[in-house]
C-alpha positions as CSV (number, residue, x, y, z in Angstrom):
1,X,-1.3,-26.7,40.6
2,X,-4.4,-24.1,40.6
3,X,-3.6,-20.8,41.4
4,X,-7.2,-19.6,43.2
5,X,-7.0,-20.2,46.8
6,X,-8.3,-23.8,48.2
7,X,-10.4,-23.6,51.3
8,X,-8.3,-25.6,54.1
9,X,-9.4,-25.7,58.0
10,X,-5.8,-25.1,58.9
11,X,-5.4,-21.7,57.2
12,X,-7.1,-18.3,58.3
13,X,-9.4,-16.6,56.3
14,X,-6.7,-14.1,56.3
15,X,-3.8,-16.3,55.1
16,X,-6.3,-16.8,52.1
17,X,-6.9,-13.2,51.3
18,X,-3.5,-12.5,51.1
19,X,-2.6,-15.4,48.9
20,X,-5.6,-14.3,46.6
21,X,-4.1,-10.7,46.5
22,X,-0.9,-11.8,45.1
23,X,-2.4,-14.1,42.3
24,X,-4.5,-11.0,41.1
25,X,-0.9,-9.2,41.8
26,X,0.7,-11.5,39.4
27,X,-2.6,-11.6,36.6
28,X,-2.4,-7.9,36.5
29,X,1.4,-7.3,36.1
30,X,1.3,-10.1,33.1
31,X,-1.8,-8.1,31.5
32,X,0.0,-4.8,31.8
33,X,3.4,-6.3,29.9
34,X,1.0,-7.7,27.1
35,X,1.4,-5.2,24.3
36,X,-1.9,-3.4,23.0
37,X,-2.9,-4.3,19.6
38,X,-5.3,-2.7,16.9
39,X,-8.4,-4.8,16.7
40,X,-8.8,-8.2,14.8
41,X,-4.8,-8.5,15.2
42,X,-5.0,-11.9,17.0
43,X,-0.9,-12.4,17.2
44,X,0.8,-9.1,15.8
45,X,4.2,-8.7,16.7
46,X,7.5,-7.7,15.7
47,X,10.4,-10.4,14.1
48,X,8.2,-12.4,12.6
49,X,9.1,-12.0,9.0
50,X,12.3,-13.8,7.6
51,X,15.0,-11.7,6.9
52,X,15.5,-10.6,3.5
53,X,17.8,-9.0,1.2
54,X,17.6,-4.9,1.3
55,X,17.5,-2.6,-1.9
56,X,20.5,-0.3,-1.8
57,X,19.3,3.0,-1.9
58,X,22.8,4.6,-3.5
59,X,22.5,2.5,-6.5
60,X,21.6,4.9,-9.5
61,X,18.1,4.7,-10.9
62,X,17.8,3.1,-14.5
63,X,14.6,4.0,-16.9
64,X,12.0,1.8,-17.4
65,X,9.6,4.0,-19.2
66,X,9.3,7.7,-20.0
67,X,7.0,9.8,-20.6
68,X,3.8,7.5,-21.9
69,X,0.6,8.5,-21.8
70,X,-2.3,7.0,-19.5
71,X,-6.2,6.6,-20.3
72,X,-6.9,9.8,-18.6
73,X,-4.4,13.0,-18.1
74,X,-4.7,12.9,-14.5
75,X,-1.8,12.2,-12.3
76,X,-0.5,9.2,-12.0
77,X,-1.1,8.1,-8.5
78,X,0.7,4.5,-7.6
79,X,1.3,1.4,-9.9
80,X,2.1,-1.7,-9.4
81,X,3.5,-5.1,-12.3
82,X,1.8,-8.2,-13.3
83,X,5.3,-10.1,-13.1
84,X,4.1,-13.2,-14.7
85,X,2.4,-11.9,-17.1
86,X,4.4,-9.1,-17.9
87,X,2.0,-6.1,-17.5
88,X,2.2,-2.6,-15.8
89,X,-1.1,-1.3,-14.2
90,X,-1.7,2.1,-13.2
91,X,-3.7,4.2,-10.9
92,X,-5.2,7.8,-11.4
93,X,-8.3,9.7,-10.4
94,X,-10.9,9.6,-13.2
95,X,-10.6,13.6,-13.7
96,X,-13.5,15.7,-14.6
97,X,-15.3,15.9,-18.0
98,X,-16.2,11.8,-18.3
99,X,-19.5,10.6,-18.2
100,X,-19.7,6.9,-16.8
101,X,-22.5,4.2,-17.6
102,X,-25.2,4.9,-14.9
103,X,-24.6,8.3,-14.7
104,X,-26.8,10.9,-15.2
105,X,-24.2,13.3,-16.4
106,X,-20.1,13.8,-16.1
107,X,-18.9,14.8,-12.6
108,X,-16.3,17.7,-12.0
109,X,-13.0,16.5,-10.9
110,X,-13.5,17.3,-8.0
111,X,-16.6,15.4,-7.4
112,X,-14.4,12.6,-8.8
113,X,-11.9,13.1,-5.9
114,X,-14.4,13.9,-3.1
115,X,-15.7,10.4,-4.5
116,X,-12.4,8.2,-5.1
117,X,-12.9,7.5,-8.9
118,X,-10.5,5.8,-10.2
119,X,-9.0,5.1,-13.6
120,X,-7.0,1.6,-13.7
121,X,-4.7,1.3,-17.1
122,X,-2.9,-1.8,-18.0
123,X,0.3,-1.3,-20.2
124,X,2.9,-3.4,-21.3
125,X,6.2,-3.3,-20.3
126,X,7.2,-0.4,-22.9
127,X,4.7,1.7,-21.6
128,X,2.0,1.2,-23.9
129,X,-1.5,1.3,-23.3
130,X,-3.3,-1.9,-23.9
131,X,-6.8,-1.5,-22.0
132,X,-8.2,-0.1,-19.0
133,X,-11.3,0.1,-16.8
134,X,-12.4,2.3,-13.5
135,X,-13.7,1.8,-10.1
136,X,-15.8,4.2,-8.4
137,X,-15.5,4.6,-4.4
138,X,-12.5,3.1,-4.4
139,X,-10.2,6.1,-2.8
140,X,-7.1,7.7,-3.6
141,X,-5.5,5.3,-5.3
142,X,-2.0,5.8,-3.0
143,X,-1.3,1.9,-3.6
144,X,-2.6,-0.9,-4.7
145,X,-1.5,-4.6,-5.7
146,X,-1.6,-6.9,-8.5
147,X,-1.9,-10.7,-8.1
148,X,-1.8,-12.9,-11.0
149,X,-4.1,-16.0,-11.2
150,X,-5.7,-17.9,-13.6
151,X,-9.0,-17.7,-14.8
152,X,-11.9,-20.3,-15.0
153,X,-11.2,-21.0,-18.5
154,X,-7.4,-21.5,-18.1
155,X,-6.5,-17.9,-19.2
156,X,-4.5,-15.4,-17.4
157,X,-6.1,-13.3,-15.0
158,X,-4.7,-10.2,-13.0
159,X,-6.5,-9.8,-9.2
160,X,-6.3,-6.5,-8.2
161,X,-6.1,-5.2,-4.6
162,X,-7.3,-2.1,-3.9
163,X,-9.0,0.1,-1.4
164,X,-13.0,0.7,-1.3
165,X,-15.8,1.9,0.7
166,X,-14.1,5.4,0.2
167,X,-15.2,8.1,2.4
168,X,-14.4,11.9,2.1
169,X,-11.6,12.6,4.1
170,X,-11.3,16.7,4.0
171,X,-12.0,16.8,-0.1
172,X,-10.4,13.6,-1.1
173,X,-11.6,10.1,-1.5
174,X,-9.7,7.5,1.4
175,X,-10.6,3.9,1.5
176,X,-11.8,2.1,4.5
177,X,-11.8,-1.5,3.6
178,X,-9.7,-3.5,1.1
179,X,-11.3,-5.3,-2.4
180,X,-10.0,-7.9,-4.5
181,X,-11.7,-7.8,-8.1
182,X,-10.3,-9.4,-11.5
183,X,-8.8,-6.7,-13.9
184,X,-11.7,-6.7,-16.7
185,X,-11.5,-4.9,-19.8
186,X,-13.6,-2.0,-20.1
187,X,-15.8,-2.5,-17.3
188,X,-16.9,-0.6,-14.4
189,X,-17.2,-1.3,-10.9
190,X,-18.4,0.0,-7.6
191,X,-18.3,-0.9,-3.9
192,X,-21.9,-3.2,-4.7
193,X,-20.3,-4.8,-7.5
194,X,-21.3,-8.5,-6.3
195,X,-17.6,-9.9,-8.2
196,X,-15.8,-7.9,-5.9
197,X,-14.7,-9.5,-2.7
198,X,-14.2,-7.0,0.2
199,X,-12.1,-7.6,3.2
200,X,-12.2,-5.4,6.5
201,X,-8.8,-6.3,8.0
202,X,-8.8,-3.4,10.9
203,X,-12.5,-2.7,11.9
204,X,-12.5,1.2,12.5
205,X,-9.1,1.4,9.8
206,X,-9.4,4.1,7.1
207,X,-7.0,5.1,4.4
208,X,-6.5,1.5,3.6
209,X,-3.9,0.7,0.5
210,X,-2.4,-2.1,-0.2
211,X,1.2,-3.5,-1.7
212,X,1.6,-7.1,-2.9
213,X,4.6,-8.6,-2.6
214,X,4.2,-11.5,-4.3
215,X,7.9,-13.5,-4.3
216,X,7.4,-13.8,-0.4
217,X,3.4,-14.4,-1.0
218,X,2.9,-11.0,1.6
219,X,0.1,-8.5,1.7
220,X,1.5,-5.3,3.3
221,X,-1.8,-2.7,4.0
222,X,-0.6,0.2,5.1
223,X,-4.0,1.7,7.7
224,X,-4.6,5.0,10.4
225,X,-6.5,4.3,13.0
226,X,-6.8,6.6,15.9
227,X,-4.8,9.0,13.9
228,X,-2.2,7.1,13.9
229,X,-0.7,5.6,10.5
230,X,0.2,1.7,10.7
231,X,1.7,-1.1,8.6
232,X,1.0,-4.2,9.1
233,X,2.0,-7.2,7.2
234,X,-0.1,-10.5,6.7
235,X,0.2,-13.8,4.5
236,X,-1.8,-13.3,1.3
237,X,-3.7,-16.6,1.1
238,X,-4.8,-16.2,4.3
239,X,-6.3,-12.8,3.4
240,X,-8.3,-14.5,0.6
241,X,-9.7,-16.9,3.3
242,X,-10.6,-14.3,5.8
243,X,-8.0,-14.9,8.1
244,X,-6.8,-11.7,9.2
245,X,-3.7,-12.6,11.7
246,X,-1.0,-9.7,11.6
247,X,2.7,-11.2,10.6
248,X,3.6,-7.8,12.1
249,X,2.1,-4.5,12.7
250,X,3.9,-1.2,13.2
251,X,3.4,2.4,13.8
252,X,5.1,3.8,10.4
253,X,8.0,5.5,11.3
254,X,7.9,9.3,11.6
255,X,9.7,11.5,10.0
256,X,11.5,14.8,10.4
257,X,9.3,17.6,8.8
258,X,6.3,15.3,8.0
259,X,7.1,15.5,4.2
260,X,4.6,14.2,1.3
261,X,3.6,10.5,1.4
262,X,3.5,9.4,-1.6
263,X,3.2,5.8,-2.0
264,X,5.3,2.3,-0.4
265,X,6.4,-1.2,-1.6
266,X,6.8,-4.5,0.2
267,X,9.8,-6.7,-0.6
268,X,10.6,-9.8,2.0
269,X,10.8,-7.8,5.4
270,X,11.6,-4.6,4.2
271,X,8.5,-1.9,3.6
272,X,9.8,1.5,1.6
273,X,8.3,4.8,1.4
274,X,8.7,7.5,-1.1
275,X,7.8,11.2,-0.6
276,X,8.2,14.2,-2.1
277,X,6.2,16.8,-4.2
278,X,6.4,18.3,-7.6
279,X,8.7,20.8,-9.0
280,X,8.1,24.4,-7.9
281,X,6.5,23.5,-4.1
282,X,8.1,24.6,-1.5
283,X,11.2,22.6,-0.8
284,X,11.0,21.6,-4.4
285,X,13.4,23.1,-7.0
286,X,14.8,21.6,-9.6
287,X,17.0,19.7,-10.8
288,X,17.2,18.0,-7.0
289,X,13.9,17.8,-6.1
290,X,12.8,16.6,-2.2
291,X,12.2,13.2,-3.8
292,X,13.2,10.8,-0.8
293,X,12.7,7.2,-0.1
294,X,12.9,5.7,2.8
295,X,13.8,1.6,3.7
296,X,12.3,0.1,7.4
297,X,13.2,-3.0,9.0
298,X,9.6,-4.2,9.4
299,X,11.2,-6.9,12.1
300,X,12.1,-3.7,14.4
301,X,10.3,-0.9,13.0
302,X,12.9,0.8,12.3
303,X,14.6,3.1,9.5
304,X,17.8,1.6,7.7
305,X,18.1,4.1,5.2
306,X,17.1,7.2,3.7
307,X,18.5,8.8,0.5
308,X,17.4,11.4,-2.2
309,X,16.9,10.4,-5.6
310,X,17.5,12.5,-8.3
311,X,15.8,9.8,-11.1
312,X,14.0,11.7,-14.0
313,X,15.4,14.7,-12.7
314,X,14.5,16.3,-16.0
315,X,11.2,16.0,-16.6
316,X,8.7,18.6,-16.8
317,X,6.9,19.4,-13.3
318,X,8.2,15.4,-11.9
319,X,5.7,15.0,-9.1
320,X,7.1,11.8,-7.1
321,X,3.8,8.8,-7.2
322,X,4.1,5.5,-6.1
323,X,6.3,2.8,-6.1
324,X,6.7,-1.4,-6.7
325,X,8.5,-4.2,-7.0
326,X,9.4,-5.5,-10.6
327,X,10.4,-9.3,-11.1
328,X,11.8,-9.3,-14.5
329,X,12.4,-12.9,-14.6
330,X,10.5,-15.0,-12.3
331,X,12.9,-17.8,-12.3
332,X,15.1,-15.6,-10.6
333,X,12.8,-13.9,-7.6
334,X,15.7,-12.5,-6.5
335,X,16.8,-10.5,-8.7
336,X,14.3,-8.1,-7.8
337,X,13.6,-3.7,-8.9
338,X,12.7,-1.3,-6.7
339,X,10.6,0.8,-9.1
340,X,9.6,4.5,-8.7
341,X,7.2,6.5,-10.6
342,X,7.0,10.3,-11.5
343,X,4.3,12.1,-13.2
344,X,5.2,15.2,-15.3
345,X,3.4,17.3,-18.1
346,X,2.9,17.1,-21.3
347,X,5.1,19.8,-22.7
348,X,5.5,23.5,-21.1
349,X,2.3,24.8,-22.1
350,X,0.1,21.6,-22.0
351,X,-0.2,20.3,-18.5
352,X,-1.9,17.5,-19.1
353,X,0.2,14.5,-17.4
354,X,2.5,11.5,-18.5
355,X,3.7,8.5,-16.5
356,X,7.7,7.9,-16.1
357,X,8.8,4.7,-14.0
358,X,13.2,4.2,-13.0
359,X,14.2,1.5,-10.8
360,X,16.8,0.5,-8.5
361,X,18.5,-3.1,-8.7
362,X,21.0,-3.5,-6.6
363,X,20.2,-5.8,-3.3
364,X,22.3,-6.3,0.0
């Protein structure tokens, strides 16, 4: 039956106006329960995600590697594993005192950060460097993901997700869309780089990461828009195809005393979030440390946990940055890490910085 009024000689224009009024009634009070959503979300909501297995944040933290050196000796920012291929890649600002193809000379590092210049290492699970390459504009390098793929000649290829189109957000480099490039060895890219495929998930979004969580084939991008930081999850493939519909999308979860973000994973529907700062900040002393992460229920937004860790308690300066899941054998996907990483110096009079990644094993 239509809901707009039918003319009919046996009803009063006023018996129709009444009618009318309560249809737009009923159209306005289903608008106003319709929840708002950021732009290009066509169906974000909450429960969407199947439920998962959660890392238990009491389990002591074991060492992967410690103490290994990265191509530059800035800090390490995030890092994320090539779990097929068996490969650790790393993020860090570029630093001052390099001088890149193309450029006329070598910025300051703080040109590098106003810029979001970043340094990408690939390791091997030991910690060793094996190569390396950088990617100007790109942003802070809070998070990023790895996908592995396969190249056009059959070979092994590593995708990387990261952020781009960085802007300067109050000295420091932020990202406002999302990029998908293969690691190469060596080479050197920028936003115009034409093998670079950009996404703009949120329109308006800026301080876009990324996490890949790659045994349930999700893309978790963690955004701000109108000041407000988000997470919202979507299936990976149909990222790659430009389909941009929201598996969920949350306001991240505040909390008390607004500590240091310092980077987040994505395992089935669970999103974790580590903060914290270095050794000798205020709130900061070791051998405690404020170094705290935190597990949310991405199906209800809210926290299920929230514990200090104490892992690599003993290193030198141990700034908390970033953290990942690790898939040590992919015929188990299950058997998943929950891996951390610390940055620390050199020694006590050389501050140059090393990389340090523990883990947690232990699922519920």
């Amino acid at each position: 039956m239509s809901l707009i009024p039918q003319k009919s000689k046996r009803k009063s224009p006023i018996v129709n106006s009444r009618l009318f009024a309560q249809v737009c009634a009923v159209f306005l009070i289903t608008a106003m329960l319709i929840p708002s959503l950021p732009p290009n979300n066509k169906a974000s909501a909450l429960g969407t995600l199947p439920v998962s297995s959660v890392f238990d944040l009491t389990d002591s933290s074991d060492m992967l590697i410690r103490e290994k050196p990265l191509q530059r000796s800035t800090v390490l920012q995030s890092f994320a594993f090539d779990n097929v291929n068996k490969h650790i890649y790393t993020a860090q600002l570029i630093g001052g005192g390099l001088q890149l193809p193309g450029e006329s000379s070598a910025p300051t590092a703080e040109t590098r950060d106003i810029n979001g210049d970043l340094c990408i290492t690939k390791l091997d699970l030991s910690g060793n460097i094996i190569s390396y390459m950088y990617v100007k504009g790109a942003g802070h390098g809070v998070s990023f993901g790895v996908e592995p793929g396969v190249g056009q000649n059959g070979e092994p290829v590593a995708y990387l997700w990261t952020e781009i189109d960085s802007f300067n957000d109050n000295g420091s480099g932020r990202g406002t869309k999302i990029a998908r490039f293969p690691f190469t060895d060596g080479a050197v890219v920028t936003p115009n780089t034409p093998w670079i495929t950009k996404h703009t998930i949120i329109p308006g979004a800026v301080n876009t990461t990324v996490s890949i969580d790659m045994t349930h084939g999700n893309l978790l991008m963690r955004y701000k828009l109108n000041d407000v930081f988000r997470l919202a999850v979507y299936n990976l493939e149909q990222v790659k195809l430009g389909n941009y519909v929201s598996l969920v999308d949350i306001a991240q979860p505040t909390i008390t005393g607004n500590p240091t973000f310092q980077g987040y994973a994505l395992f089935g529907n669970y999103a974790y979030l580590l903060d914290g700062n270095y050794y000798g900040s205020p709130g900061s002393v070791a051998p405690d440390g404020n170094t705290y992460i935190t597990s949310v229920n991405l199906n209800t937004g809210a926290i299920v946990d929230r514990k200090l860790t104490k892992a690599a308690y003993s290193l030198l300066y141990r700034e908390p940055e970033g953290l990942a899941i690790q898939i040590p054998n992919m015929n188990n996907p299950g058997a998943a890490r929950l891996a951390m990483g610390f940055a620390s110096y050199i020694s006590s009079t050389n501050s140059g910085k090393q990389a340090s990644i523990y883990y947690k094993d232990v699922l519920n």
